[in-house]
C-alpha positions as CSV (number, residue, x, y, z in Angstrom):
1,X,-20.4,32.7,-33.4
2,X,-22.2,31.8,-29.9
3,X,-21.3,33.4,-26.6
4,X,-18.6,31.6,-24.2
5,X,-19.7,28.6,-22.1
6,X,-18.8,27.7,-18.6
7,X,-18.9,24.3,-17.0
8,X,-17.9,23.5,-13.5
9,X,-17.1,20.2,-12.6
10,X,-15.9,21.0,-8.9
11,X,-13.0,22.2,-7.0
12,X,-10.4,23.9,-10.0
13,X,-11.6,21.9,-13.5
14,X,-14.1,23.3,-15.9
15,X,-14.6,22.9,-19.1
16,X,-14.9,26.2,-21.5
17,X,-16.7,26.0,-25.1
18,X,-15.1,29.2,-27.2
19,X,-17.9,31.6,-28.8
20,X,-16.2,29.5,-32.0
21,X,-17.0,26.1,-30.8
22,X,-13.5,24.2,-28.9
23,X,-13.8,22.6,-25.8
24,X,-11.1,23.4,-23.4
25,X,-10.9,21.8,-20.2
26,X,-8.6,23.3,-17.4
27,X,-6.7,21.0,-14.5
28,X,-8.3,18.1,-14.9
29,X,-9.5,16.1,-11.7
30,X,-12.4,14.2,-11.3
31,X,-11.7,10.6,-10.4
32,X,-11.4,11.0,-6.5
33,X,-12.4,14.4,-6.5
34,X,-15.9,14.6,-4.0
35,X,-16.9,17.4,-5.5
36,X,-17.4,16.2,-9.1
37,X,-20.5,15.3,-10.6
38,X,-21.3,11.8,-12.5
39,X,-21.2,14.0,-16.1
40,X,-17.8,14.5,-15.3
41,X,-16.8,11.0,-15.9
42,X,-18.1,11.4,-20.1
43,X,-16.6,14.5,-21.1
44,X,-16.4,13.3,-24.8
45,X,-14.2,15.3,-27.6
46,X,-12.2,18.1,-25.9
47,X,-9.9,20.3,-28.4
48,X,-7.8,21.8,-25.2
49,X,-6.2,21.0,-21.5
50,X,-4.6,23.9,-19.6
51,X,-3.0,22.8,-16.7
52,X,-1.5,25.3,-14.4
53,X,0.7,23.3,-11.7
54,X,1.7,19.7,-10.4
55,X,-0.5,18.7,-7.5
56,X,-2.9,15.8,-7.9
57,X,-5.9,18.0,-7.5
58,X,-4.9,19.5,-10.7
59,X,-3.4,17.2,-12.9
60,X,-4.5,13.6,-11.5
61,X,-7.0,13.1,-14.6
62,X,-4.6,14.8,-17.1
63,X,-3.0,11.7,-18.7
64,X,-6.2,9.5,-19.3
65,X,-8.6,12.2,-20.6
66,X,-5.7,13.6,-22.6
67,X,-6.2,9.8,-23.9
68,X,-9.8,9.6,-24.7
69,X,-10.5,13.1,-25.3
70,X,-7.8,13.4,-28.0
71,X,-6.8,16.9,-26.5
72,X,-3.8,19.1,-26.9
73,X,-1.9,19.9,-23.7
74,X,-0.1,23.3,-22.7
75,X,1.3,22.9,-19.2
76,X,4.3,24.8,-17.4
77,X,7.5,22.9,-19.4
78,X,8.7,20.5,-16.2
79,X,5.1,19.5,-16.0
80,X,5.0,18.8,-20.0
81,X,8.1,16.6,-19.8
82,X,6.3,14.5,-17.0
83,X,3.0,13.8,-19.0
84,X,5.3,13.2,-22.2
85,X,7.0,10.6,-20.1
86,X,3.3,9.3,-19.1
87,X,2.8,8.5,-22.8
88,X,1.0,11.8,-23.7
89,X,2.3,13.1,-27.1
90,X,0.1,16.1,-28.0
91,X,1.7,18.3,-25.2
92,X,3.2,21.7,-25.3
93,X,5.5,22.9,-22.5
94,X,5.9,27.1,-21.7
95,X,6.9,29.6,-19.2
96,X,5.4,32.1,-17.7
97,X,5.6,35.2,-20.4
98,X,5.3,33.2,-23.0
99,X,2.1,33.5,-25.9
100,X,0.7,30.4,-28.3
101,X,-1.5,31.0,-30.8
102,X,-3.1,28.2,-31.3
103,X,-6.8,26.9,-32.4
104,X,-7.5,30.3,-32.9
105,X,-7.1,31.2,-29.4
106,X,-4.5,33.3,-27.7
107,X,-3.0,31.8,-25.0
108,X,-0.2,33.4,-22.6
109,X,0.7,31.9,-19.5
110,X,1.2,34.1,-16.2
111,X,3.2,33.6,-13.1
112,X,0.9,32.4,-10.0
113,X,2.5,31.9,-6.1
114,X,2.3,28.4,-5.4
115,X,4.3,25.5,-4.6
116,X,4.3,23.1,-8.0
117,X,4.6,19.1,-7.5
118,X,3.4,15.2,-7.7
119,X,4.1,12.4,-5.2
120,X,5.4,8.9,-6.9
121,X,6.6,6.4,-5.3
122,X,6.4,8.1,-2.0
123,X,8.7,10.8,-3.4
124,X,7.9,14.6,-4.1
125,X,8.9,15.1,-7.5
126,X,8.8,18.7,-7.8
127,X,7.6,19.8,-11.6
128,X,8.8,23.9,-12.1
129,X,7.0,27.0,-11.1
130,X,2.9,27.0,-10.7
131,X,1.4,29.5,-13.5
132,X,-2.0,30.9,-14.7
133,X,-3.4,31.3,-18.1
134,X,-4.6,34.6,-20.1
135,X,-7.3,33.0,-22.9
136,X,-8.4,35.5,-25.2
137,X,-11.2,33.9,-27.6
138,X,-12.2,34.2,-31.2
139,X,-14.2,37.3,-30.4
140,X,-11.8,39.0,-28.5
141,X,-13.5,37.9,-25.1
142,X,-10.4,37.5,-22.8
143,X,-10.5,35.4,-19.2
144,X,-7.5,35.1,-16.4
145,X,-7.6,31.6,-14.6
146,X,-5.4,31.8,-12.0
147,X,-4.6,28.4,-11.0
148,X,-3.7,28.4,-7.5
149,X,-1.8,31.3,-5.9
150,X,-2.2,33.4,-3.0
151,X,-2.7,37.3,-4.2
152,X,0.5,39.6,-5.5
153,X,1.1,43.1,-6.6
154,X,1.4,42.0,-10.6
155,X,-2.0,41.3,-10.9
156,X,-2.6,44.6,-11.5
157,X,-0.1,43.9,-14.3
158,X,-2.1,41.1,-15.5
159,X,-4.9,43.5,-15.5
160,X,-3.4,46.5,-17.4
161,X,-1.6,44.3,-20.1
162,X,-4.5,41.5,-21.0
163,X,-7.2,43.4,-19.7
164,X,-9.0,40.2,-18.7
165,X,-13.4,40.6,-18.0
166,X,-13.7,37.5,-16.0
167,X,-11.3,35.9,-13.3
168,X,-11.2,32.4,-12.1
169,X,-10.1,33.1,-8.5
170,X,-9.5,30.5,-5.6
171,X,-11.5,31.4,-2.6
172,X,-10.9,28.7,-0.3
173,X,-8.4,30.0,1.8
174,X,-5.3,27.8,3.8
175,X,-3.8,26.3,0.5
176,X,-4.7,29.8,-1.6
177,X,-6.2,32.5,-1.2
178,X,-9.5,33.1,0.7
179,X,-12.8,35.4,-0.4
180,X,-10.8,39.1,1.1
181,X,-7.4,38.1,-1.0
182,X,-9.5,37.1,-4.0
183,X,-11.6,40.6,-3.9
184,X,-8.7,42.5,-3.6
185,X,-7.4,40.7,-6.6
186,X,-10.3,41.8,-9.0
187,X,-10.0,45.2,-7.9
188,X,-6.1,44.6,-8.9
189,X,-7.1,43.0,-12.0
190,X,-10.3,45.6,-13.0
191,X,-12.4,42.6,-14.4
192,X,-15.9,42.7,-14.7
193,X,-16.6,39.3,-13.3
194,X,-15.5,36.3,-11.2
195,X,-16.4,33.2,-11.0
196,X,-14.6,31.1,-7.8
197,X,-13.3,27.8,-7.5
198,X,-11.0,25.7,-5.0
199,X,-13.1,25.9,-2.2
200,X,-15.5,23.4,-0.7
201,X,-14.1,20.7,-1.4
202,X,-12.9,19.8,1.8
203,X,-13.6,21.2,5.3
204,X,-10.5,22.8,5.3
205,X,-11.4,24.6,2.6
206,X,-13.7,27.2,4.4
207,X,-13.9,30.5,1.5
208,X,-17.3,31.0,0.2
209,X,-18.9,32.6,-2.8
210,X,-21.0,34.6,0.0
211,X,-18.6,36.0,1.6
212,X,-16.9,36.9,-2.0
213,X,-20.1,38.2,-3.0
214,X,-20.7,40.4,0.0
215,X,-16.8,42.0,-1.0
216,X,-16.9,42.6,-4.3
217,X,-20.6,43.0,-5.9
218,X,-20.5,46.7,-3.7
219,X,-18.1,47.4,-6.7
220,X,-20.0,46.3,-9.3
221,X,-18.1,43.1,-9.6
222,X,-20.4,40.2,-10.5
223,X,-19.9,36.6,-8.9
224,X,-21.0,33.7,-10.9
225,X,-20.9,30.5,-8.6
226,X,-22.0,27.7,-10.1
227,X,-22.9,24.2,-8.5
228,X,-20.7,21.5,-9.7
229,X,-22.2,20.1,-13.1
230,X,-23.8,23.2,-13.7
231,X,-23.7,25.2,-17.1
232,X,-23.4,29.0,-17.4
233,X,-23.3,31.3,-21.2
């Protein structure tokens, strides 16, 4: 069994490889998205999709690489309906509390603070709440990927019931939370490591790993940013 893999294909979607070999990708956006890089456009077999919420910048890609990747998608239930509707049929809808076991992965979705929707038509179709997910891996490695949310007191919750070792945290600030929310929230959560996403992509989105970095690695938290494309195990 290998180690965990972690690719970052800009703004909120990577794709994970478990220590026992299945591609996960979370909240898919890449066509339109500045930020990601050419490989973004072959992703190939993926095994997984974990989407967290409704805006574009998080589910724009999910119905044609759900297509051609031939992956199974968890997504918060009013979200699963929509993409069922779109013509995707391996889809599984939750809630937030709720566990799957599934591909030999653990998989229990978490509450986030966000707003949750898609524009169609010129309408705001709004799709349930806006979650995160708790993945905990073949060899027990577990991870908290937050979608987008602004910080809240059950994270230490999060933290003292999934014990999580890495967080994916939005730093960007103005739509989520910015680099002092996102430190506070892995000193709520206790994890070991953080990687940060959802900032960058736009000016408006002015958090930075530095700043982050110069909050939490006094604490022995350690920040992995990674440049968009870019491969970390």
């Amino acid at each position: 069994m290998s180690t965990l893999s972690i690719t970052w294909l800009g703004h909120a979607t990577f794709v994970l490889k478990s220590p026992g070999g299945k591609r996960i990708i979370f909240d898919p956006w890449v066509t339109g998205n500045p930020a990601a890089p050419e490989s973004a456009k072959h992703l190939g077999k993926l095994d997984l999709m974990l989407i967290t919420h409704g805006h574009h910048d998080h589910t724009h890609d999910a119905v044609s690489i759900g297509r051609s990747s031939g992956a199974h998608v968890v997504a918060p239930y009013e979200v699963s309906v929509w993409l069922h509707k779109k013509g995707l049929q391996h889809v599984t809808g939750m809630n937030p509390g709720g566990t799957l076991q599934m591909l030999g992965l653990s998989i229990a979705m978490v509450p986030a603070m966000h707003s949750s929707s898609i524009e169609e038509d010129e309408r705001i179709i709004y799709l349930g709440l806006a979650t995160g997910y708790i993945v905990k891996f073949e060899d027990g490695l577990t991870i908290y990927y937050s979608g987008d949310t602004s910080i809240f007191g059950d994270m230490r919750l999060i933290g003292e019931m999934y014990h999580p070792t890495i967080a994916f945290l939005p730093i960007g600030d103005l739509y989520t939370m910015g680099p002092e929310q996102a430190a506070k929230a892995c000193e709520l959560l206790g994890v070991k490591q953080v990687v940060p996403m959802h900032y960058g992509t736009f000016p408006a989105l002015t958090g930075t790993p530095a700043k982050l970095r110069e909050l939490v690695e006094p604490r022995g938290v350690q920040v992995l940013e990674l440049k968009p494309g870019e491969t970390a195990s």
